[in-house]
C-alpha positions in Angstrom: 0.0 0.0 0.0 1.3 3.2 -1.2 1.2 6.7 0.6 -0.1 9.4 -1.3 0.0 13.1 0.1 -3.2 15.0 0.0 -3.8 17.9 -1.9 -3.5 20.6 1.0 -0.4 18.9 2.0 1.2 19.1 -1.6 -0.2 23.0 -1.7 1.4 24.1 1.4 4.6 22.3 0.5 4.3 23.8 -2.8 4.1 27.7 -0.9 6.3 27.1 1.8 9.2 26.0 -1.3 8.2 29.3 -3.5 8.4 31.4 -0.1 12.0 29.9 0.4 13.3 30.7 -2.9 11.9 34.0 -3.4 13.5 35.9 0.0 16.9 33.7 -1.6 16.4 35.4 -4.6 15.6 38.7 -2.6 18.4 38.8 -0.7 20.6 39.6 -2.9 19.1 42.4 -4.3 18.9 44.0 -0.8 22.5 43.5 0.1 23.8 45.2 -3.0 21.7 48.1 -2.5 23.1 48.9 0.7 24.9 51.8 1.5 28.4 51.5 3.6 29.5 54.4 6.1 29.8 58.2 4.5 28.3 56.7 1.7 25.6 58.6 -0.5 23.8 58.5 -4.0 21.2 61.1 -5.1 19.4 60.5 -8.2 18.3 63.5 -10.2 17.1 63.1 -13.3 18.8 60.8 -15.9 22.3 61.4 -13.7 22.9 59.7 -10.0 25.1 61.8 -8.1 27.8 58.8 -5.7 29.3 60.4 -3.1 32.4 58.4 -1.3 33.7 60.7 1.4 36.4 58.2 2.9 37.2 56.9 -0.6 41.0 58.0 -1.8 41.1 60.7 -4.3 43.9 62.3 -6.3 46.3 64.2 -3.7 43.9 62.7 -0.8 44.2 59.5 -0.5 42.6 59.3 2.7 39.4 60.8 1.3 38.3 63.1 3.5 39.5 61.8 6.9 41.9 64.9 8.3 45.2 64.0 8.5 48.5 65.4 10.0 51.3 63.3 10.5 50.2 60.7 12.5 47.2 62.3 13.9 44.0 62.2 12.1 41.0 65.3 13.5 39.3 68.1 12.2 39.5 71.2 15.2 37.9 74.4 15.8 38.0 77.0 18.4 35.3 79.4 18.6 35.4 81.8 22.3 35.1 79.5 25.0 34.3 76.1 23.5 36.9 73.7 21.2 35.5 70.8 18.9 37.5 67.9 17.7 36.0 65.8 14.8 36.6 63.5 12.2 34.6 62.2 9.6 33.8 58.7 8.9 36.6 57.1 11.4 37.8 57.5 14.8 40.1 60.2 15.9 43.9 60.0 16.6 46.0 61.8 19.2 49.9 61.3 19.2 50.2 64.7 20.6 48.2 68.1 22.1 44.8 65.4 23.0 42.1 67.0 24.6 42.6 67.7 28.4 38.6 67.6 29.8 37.8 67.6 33.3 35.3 64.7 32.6 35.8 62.8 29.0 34.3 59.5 29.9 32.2 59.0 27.3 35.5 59.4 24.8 38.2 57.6 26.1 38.6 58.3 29.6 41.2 61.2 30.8 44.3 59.1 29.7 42.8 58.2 26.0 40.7 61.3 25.9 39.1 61.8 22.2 39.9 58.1 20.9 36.6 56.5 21.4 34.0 58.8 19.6 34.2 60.8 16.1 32.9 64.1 17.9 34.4 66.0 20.8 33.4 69.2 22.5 35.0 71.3 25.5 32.9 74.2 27.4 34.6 75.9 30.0 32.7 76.0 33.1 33.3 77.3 36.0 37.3 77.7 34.8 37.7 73.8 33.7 37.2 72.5 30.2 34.1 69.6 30.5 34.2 68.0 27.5 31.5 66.0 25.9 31.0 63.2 23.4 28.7 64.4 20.8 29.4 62.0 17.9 30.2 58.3 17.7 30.7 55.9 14.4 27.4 53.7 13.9 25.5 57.0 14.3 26.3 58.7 11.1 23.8 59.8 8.4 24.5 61.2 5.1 22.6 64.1 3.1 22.9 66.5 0.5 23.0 70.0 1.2 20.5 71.4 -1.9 18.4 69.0 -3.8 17.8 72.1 -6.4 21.8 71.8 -6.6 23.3 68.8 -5.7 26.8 70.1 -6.9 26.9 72.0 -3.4 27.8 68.7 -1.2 26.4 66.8 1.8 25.8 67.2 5.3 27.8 64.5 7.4 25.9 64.0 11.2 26.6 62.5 13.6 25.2 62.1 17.7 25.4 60.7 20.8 22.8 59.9 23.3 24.3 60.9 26.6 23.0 60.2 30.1 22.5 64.2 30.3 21.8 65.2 26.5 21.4 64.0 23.6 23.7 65.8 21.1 24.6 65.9 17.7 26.7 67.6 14.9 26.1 68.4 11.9 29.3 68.9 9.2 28.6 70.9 6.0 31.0 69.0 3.4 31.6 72.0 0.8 32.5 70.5 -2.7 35.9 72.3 -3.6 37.6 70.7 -6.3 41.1 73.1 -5.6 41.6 72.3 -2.1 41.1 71.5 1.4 39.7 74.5 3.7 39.3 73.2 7.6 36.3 74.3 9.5 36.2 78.3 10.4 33.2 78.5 12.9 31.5 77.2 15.3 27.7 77.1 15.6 25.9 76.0 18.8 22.1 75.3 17.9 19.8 74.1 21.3 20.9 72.6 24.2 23.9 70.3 22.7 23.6 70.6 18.7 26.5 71.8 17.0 26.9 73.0 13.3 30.0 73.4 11.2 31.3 73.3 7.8 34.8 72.5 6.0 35.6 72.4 1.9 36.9 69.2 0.7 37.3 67.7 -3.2 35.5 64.4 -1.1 32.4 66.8 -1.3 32.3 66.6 -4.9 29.8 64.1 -6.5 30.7 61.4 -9.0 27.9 61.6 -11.6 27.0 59.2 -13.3 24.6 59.2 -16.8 21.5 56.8 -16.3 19.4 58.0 -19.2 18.6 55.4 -21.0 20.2 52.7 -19.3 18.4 50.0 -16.7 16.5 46.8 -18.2 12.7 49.1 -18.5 9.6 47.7 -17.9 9.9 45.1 -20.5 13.0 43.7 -19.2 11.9 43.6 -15.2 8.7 41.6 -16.3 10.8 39.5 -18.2 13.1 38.7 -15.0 10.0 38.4 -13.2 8.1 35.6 -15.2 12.2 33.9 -15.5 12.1 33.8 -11.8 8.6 32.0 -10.9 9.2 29.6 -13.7 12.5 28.6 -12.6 10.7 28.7 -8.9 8.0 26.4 -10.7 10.6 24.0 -12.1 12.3 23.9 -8.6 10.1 23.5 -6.4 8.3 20.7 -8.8 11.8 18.5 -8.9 12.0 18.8 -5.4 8.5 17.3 -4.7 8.6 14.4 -7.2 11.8 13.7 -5.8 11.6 13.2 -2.1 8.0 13.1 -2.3 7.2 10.9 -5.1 10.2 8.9 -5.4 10.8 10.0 -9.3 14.5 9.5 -10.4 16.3 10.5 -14.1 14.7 12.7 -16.2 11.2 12.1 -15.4 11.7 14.6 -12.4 10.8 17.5 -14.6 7.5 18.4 -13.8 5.1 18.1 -17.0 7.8 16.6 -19.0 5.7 15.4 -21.7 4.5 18.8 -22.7 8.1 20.6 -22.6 9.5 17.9 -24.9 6.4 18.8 -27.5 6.7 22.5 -27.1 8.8 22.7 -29.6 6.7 20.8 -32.3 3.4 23.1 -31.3 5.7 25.9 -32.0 6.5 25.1 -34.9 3.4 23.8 -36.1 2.2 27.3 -34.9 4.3 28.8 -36.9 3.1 27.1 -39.6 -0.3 28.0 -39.5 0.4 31.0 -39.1 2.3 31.3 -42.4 -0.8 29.5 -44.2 -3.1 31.5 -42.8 -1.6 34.8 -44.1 -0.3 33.0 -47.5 -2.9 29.9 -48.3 -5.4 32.5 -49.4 -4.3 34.2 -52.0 -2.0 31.2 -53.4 -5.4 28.9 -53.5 -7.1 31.8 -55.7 -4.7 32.1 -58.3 -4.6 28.4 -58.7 -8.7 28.3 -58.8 -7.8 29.4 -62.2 -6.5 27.4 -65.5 -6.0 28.6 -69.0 -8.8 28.7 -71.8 -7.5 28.4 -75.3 -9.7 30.1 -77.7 
């Protein structure tokens, strides 16, 4: 006595397989379309505007990551209150670190400024408190104008603190001549800070899309590709631990793909008689009459 599945049981094997395949297939596409640290594309239009801040460029090849010597920060001094940055890494101190009277949430007072991306020192009450306002998984990338995406991005950055939470926000100026450091100093609420520095990093990549990508036509044609090779697959797999099938038999509906090609073709041709028969059949209705 053989054991034959029902027909619900064969169904939800049959959507359970198809659900497997497609977030295979899916995943894919959604790792490639992920965007790495200081990382940004804009599309406008028929161009895409990449921008790689940390990516080496000519006479940078650190990107835009500040670098002197062996120390790597971005610094600005504005009245009583000194920021230390640095985009899209950590910052490095071989000499003159931050001396903060509490910088615990950076380092600690012996490693002050290694363990965030964003540093600030208020004097208060005659001491310099410093406070982490920037750390690496907390970065976001924007452009500047939308109307002009030629201007450059907006790097930020934040830190939720057990007193504030506090941000930056760097205005990357595209300047294709040269590097100019950060001037000023902008203090925005309780602990949001806003600067800006001109880097060739700020500068877009742009790329031409008119015209290109697989249209309409093209995605449905992936599309109906993908659920019949998900049809094929998931039939083979249930004729062969379900049914037993071995060799080629294990195509689903084999008989019928092995004669596709001779109902094509016979198709075809009735296609061509159809649009030809006609008029040959009339002439040859006709024979000559000798007078």
């Amino acid at each position: 006595m053989s054991f034959q599945p029902s027909t619900f049981a064969m169904s939800m094997l049959h959507q359970r397989i198809i659900i497997i395949i497609f977030f295979t297939l899916l995943l894919p596409v959604t790792s490639a379309t992920a965007s790495g640290p200081c990382r940004f594309s804009f599309p406008d239009g028929d161009r895409l505007y990449n921008y790689t801040l940390s990516s080496p460029i000519r006479n940078f090849p650190h990107g835009i990551l500040s670098e002197d010597g062996a120390c790597r920060f971005y610094k600005v001094a504005v009245n009583e209150t000194t920021l230390w940055f640095q985009l899209c890494d950590g910052m490095v101190f071989n000499h003159d670190p931050p001396v903060c009277a509490d910088c615990w949430d950076c380092g600690g007072p012996n490693q002050c400024g290694t363990q965030c991306n964003a540093l600030v020192a208020n004097k208060v009450g005659g001491y310099h408190v410093c406070t982490a306002i920037g750390r690496g998984p907390k970065i976001d990338v924007n452009i500047i104008d939308k109307k002009n995406p030629h201007t450059g991005v907006i790097v930020k950055m934040s830190n939720n603190g057990p007193k504030f939470n506090c941000s930056l926000a760097v205005s990357v100026i595209c300047n294709s001549n040269g590097v100019q450091g950060p001037q000023a100093l902008e203090r925005l609420g309780a602990c949001d800070y806003v600067t800006e520095l001109k880097h060739p990093s700020g500068c877009a990549v742009i790329i031409n899309v008119h015209g290109g990508g697989l249209g309409w036509f093209g995605t449905l044609m992936i599309i109906v590709l993908c659920l019949f090779a998900a049809y094929l697959l998931a039939g083979i797999v249930y004729r062969f631990f379900f049914l037993g099938i071995r060799g080629v038999d294990i195509i689903p509906n084999l008989d019928f793909w092995v004669s596709l090609p001779r109902r094509l073709q016979s198709l075809c041709s009735s296609l061509v008689r159809r649009f030809k028969g006609p008029s040959e059949s009339y002439r040859s209705s006709y024979s000559p009459v000798n007078f």
